[in-house]
C-alpha positions as CSV (number, residue, x, y, z in Angstrom):
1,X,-20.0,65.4,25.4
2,X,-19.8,65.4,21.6
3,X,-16.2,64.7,21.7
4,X,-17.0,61.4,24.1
5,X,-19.1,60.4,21.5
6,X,-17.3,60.9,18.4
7,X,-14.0,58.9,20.3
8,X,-16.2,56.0,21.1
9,X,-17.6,55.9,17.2
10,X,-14.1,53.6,16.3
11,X,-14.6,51.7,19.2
12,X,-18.2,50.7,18.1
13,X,-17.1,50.1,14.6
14,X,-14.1,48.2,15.4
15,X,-16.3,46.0,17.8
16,X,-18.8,45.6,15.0
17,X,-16.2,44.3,12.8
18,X,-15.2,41.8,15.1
19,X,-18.7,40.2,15.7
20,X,-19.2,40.9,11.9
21,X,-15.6,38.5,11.9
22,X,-17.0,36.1,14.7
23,X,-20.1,35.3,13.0
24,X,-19.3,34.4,9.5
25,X,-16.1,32.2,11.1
26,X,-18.9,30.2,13.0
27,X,-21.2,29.9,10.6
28,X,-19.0,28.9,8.1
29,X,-17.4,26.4,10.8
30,X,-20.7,24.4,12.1
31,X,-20.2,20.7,11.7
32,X,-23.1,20.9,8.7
33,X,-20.8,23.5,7.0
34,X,-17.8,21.6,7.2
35,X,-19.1,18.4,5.7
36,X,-20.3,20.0,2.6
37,X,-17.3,21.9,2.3
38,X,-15.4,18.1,2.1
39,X,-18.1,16.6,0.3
40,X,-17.4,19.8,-2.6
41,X,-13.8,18.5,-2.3
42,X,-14.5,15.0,-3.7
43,X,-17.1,15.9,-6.5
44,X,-16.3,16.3,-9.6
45,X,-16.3,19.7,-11.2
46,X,-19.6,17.5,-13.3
47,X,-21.4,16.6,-10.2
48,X,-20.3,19.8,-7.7
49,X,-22.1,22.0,-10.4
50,X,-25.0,19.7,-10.5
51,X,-24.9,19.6,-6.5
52,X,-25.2,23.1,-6.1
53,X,-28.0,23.9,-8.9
54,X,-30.3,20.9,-8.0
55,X,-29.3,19.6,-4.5
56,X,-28.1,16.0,-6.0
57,X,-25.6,14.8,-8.1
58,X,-25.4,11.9,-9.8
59,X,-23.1,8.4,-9.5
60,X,-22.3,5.7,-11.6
61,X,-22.1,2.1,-9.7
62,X,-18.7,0.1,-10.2
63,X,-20.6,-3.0,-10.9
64,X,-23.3,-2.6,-13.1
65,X,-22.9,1.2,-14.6
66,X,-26.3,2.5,-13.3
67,X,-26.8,5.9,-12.4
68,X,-28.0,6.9,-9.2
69,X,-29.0,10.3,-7.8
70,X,-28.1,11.2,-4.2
71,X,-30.1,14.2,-3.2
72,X,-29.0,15.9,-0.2
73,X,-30.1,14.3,3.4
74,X,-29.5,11.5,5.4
75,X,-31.5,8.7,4.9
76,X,-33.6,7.6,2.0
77,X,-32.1,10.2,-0.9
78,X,-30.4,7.5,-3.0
79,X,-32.3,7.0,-6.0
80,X,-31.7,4.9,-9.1
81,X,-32.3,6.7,-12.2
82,X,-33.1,5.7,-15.4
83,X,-31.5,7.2,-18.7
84,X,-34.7,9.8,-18.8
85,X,-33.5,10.6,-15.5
86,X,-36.6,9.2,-13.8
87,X,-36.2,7.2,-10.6
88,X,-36.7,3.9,-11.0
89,X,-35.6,2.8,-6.9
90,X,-35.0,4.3,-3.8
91,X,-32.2,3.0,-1.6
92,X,-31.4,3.7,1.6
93,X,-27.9,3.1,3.4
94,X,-26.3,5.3,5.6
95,X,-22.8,4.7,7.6
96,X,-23.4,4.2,11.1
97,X,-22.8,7.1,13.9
98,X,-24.5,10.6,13.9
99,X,-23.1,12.3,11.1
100,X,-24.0,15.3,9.2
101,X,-25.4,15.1,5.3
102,X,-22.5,16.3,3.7
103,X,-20.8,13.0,5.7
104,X,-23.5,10.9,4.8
105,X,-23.8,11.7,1.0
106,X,-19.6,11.5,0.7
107,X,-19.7,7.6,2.2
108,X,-22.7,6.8,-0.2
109,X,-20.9,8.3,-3.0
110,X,-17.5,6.4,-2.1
111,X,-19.5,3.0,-1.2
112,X,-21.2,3.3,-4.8
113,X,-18.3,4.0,-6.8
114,X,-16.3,1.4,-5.0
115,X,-18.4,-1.2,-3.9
116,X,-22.6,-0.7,-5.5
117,X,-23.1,-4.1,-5.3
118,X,-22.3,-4.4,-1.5
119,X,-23.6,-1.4,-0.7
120,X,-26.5,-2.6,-2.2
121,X,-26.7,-5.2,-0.8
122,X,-27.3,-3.8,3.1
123,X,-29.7,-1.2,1.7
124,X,-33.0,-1.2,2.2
125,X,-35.2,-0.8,-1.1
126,X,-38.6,1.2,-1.6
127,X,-40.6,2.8,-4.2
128,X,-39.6,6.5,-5.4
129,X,-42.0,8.9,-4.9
130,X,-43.0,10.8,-7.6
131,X,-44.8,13.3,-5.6
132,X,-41.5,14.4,-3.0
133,X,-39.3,16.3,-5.2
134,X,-40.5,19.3,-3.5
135,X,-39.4,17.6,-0.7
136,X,-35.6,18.1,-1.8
137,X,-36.1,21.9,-2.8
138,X,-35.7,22.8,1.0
139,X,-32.8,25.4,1.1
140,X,-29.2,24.6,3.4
């Protein structure tokens, strides 16, 4: 009986292992992962460090040189910023199609740098809040 037991020990281990493998391959490949992985790829080394302390990084517009701060979400997490790095506008845009954040915040990162003002120019404006930072703070 003992002997059973102690030959079926590897097999346990080796089957642990393998949902240990199965696991952190999924998790790591869910579409969420996958677009912040791509969105990491076209940061700077600047705004990937700031991306992963805060949860936003910041871009400067092609047209006029203003800073704005995309936090990370879908819809309404473009801000303008001011040099005190106070938000001065919201902004929302989003590409159409479900996507994931890490999609979203790439194409409004690209469509600033490229093209603020016509990007701009479909958005929809509103007043920051001062009062939702915490509303940013929510973990991945």
């Amino acid at each position: 009986m003992i002997a059973a037991v102690w030959l079926r020990a590897p097999a346990r281990a080796r089957l642990h292992a393998l949902r240990e493998l199965y696991r952190r391959f999924f998790g790591e490949n869910t579409p969420d992962a996958r677009g912040r992985r791509l969105l990491a790829e076209w940061l700077s080394p600047a705004q990937r460090a700031q991306f992963e302390e805060h949860r936003y990084f910041d871009v400067v517009g092609c047209d006029t040189g203003k800073t704005y701060r995309i936090h990370y979400g879908t819809a309404a997490n473009v801000h303008e910023i001011d040099e005190a790095g106070h938000a001065t506008m919201g902004w929302c845009f989003v590409p159409s199609g479900f996507l994931v954040p890490g999609d979203v915040m790439l194409a409004q990162k690209i469509a600033l740098e490229t093209d603020e003002k016509g990007a701009l120019a479909l958005a929809n404006r509103f007043p920051p809040a001062t009062h939702s930072e915490h509303f940013y703070r929510r973990p991945f």
